[in-house]
N, C-alpha and C positions, 0 to 999 in steps of 0.2 A: 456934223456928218456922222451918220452912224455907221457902228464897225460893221464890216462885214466880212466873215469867216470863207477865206479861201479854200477854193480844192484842196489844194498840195498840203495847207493847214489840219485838214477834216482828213487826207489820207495818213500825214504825219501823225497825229493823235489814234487813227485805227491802229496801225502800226504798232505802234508803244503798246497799246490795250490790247495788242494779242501777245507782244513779247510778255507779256502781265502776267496775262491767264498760262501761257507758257510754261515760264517760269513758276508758278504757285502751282501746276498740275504736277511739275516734277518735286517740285517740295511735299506734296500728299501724296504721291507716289513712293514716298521714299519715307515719310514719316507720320504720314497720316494727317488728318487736319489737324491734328492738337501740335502739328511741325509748321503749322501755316500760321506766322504773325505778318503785320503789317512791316513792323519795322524791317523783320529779315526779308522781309520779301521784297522790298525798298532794295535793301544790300545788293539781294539777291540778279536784282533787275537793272543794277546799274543807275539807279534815280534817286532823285528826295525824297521822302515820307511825301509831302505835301502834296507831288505833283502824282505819288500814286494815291492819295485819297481827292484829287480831281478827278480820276476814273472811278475807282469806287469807294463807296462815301464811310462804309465799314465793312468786317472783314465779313460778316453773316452775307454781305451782297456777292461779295468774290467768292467766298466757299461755297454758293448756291449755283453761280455762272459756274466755274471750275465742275461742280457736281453732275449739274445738270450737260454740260459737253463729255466729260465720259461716259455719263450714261448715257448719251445719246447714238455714241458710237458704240454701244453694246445692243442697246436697242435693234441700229440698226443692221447688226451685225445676224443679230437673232434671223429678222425680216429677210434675210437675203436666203438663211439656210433655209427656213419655214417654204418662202416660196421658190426655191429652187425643184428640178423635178427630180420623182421620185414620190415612194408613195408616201403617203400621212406618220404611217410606222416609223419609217425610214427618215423621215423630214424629223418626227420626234427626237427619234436617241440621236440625228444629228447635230440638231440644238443643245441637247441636254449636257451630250458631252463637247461641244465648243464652247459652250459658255464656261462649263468644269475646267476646261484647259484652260483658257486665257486668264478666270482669275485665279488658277495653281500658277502660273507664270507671271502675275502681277499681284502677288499675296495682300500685301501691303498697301497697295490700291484698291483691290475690291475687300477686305475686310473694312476698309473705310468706307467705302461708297455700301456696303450693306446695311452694315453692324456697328459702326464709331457712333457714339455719345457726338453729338454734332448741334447749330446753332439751328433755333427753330427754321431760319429761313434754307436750310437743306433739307430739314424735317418734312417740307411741305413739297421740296422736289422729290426728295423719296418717294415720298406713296405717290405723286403724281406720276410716275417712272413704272413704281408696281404695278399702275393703271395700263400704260402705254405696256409691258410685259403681257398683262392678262390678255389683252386686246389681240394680242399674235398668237398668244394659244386659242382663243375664244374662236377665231377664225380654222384654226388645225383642225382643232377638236369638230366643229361643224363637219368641218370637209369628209375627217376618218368618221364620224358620224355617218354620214350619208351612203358613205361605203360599205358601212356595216362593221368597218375594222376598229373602231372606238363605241365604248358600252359606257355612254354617261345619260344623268337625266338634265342638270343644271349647268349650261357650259359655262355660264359665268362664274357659276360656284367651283366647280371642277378646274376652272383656267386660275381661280384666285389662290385655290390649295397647290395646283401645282407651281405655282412662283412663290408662294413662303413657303414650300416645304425647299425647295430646292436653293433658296436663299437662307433657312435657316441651317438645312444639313451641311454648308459648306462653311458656314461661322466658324464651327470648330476648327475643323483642318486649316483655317486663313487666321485663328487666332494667333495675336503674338506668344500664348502662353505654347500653342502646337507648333511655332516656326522656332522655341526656344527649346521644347525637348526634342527635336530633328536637329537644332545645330547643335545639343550634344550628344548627339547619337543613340537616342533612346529609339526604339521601335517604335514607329507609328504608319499609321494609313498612308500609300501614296496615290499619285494620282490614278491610276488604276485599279484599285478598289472603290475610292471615293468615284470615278465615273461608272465602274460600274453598277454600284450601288443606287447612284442617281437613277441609272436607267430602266435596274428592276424595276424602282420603286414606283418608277414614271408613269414605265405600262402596264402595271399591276392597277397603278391608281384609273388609270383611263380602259380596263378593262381589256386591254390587246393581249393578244398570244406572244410569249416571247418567242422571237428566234432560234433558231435550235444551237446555234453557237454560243447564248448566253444560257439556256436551259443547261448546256455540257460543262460552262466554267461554273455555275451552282455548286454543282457535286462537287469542287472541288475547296480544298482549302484555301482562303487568302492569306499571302504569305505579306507580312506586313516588315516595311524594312527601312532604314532611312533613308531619304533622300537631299538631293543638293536644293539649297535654298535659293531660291529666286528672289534676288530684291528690287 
């Protein structure tokens, strides 16, 4: 007679595979994937090595899944502000700067989802994620195009510069070596420079008029200070 794999079998094993991904999402949250092993994550999870590599078969497959579910709620975190209403400007610097804030609030999580040295099979979710990123400016960019309120010629080239520049500009501020001179109180960027800065650069690069609130904080000095670390 052959086996056959019950419901309650097939719900008990989903189960387990999310407390998995769970538990390993709070571990690179908190230490990056170079804090994600098999064994501690076993620990971590409450189970045996064994029965956590019946889910997955090595750690490059779980750091991939784990990668590719936070980015995907950034993702679509982006898609809600993009298409909420309001104009294309508007839609802009309000991506720019919720994206700035959630990873100044999960330092330690988006320096690893951007910038960590990681297992090729994250490697390959990365740029598939910068794809799904360009994809939602490509569409902006058309729309404030049409409006006349965006001055680009290539929007795919235009939507690919504005996701690494905005992912490369934020590396620094999310490094452990900038979350190390902030918890000793050395003066640096907080998140209010750093979004602002995102968002000149944003509309400078897509050709908009800035706003007259940020044209007014220009003139003035950035006062750079430390702040509390978010782990």
């Amino acid at each position: 007679m052959a086996y056959r794999t019950t419901t309650a079998r097939v719900e008990r094993d989903q189960q387990l595979r999310e407390h998995i991904l769970a538990c390993a999402h709070a571990q690179v949250a908190a230490g990056g994937f170079a804090a994600l092993t098999m064994q501690g994550l076993a620990a971590e999870a409450g189970i045996a090595t064994g029965s956590l590599y019946r889910h997955f078969s090595r750690k490059g497959e779980l750091a991939s899944e784990v990668f590719a579910r936070a980015s995907q709620r950034e993702v679509d975190a982006l898609a809600a502000v993009f298409g909420a209403p309001g104009s294309p400007c508007e839609r802009l610097l309000a991506g720019v700067r919720g994206f700035a804030e959630r990873a100044w609030h999960s330092r330690q999580l988006a320096f690893a989802l951007i910038a960590e040295p990681v297992e090729p099979e994250v490697d390959e979710q990365r740029l598939r994620f910068r794809e799904a990123y360009a994809q939602l400016f490509v569409r902006l960019l058309d729309e404030g195009r049409r409006l006349g309120q965006f001055q680009v010629d290539s929007l795919s080239l235009s939507a690919a510069c504005l996701v690494g520049a905005i992912a490369e500009a934020l590396v620094g501020p999310l490094s452990p070596a900038a979350r190390a001179a902030r918890e000793s109180g050395e003066p640096s960027m907080d998140l209010a420079a750093v979004s602002q800065g995102l968002s000149n650069f944003c509309l400078r690069a897509v050709g908009a008029q800035l706003p007259l609130n940020i044209q007014s904080l220009e003139s003035q000095p950035v006062q750079s200070q430390p702040v509390e670390i978010a782990r």
